[in-house]
TIPA-416630 format. One record per residue (C-alpha): residue in three letters; x, y, z. Coordinates in nm, 4 decimals. Last residue first. Layout:
N
code:ALA x:X y:Y z:Z
...
This chain:
93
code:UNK x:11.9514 y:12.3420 z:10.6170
code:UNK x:11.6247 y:12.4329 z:10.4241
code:UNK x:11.3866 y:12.2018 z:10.6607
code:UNK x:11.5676 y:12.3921 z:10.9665
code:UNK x:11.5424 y:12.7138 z:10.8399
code:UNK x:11.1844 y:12.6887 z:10.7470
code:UNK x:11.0937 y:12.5693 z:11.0371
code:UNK x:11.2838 y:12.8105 z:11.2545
code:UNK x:11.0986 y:13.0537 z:11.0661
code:UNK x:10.7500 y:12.9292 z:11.1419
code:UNK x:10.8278 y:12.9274 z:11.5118
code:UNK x:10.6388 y:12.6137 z:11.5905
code:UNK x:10.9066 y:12.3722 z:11.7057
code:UNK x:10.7804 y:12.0307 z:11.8279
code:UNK x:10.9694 y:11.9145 z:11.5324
code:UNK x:10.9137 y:11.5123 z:11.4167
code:UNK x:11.1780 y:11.3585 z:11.1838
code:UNK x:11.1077 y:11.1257 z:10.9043
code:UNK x:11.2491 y:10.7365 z:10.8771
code:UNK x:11.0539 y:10.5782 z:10.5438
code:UNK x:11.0275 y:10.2556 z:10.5466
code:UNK x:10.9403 y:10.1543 z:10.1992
code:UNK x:10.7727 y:9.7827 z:10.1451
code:UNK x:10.9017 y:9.5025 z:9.9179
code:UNK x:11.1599 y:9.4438 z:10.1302
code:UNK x:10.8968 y:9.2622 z:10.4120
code:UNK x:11.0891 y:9.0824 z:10.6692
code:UNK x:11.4080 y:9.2485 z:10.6670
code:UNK x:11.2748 y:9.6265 z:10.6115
code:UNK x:11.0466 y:9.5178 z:10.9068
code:UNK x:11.3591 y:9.4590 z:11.1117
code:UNK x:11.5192 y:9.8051 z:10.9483
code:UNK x:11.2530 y:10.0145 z:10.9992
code:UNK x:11.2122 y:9.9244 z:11.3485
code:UNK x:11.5727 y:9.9818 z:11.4584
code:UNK x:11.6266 y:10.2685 z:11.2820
code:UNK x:11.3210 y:10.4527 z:11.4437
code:UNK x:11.4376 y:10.2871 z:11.7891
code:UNK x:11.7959 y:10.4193 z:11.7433
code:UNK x:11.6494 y:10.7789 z:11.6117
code:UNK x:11.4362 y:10.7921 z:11.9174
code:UNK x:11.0388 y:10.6811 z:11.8939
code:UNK x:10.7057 y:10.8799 z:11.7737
code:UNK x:10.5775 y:10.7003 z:11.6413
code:UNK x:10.4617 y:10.4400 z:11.3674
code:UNK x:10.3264 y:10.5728 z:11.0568
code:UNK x:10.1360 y:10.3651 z:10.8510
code:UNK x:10.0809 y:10.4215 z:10.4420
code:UNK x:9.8657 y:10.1287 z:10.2634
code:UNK x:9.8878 y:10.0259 z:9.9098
code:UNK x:9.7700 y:10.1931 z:9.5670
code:UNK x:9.6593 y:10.5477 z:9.4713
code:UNK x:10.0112 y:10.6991 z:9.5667
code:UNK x:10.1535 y:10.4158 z:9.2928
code:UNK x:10.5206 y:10.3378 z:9.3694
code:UNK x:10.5633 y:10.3602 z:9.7075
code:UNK x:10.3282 y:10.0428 z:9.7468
code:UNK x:10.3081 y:9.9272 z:10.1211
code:UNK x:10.4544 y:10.2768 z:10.2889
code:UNK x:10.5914 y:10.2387 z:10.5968
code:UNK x:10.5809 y:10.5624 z:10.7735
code:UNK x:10.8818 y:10.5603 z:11.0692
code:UNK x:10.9187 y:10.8416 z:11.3218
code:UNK x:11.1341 y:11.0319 z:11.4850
code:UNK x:11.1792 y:11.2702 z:11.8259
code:UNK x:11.5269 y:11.4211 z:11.9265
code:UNK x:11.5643 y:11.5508 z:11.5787
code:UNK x:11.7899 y:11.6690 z:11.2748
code:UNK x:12.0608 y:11.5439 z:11.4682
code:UNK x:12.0030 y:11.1801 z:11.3927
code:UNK x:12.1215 y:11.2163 z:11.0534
code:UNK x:12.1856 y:10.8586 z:10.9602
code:UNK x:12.5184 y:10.7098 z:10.8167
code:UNK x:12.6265 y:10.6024 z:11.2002
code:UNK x:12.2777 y:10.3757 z:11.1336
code:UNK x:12.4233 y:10.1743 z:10.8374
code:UNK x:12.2690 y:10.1798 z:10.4668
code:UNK x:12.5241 y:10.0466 z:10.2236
code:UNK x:12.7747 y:10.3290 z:10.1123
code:UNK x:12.7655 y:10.4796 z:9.7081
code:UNK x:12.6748 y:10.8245 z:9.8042
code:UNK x:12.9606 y:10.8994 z:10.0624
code:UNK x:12.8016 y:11.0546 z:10.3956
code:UNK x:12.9836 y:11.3660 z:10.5613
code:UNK x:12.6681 y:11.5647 z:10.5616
code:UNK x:12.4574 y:11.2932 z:10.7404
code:UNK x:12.1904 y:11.1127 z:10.5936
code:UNK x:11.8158 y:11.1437 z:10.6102
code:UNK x:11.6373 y:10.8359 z:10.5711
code:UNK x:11.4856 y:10.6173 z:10.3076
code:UNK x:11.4791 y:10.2800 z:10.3756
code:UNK x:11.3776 y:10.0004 z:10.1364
code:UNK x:11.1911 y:9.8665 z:9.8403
């Protein structure tokens, strides 16, 4: 299935998937939930693996991306922020 990531700003929409495409600002902490069938919410298994850097995040969703395509690796941030407003303006931004 693939990854899904955030991407940076600057990113065109038609580019393969490369790290220097990923928005590793948004966080110092990430994580990866690998999701077995993406499709159906009833079906397959969710993990989440974490936390990690954004290199190590990458780096794991992409080698399992490799072995099992059929999956979704999903690469999600982590905030240790608990002002409810910086929340919301970070999630909006």
């Amino acid at each position: 299935m693939g990854l899904i990531f955030p991407v940076a700003e600057d990113t065109p929409d038609d580019k393969d998937a490369a790290f220097e495409d990923f928005a590793t600002d948004w966080s110092d902490t990430w994580m990866v939930e690998v999701d077995t069938d993406f499709e159906d919410e009833e079906a397959g298994d969710v993990v989440r693996l974490g936390p990690m850097t954004a290199q190590a995040a990458w780096d794991l969703a992409s080698a399992l991306d490799a072995k099992r395509s059929e999956w979704t690796m999903i690469i999600l941030p982590l905030f240790s922020d608990t002002d409810v407003d910086a929340i919301i303006e970070q999630i909006e931004s």
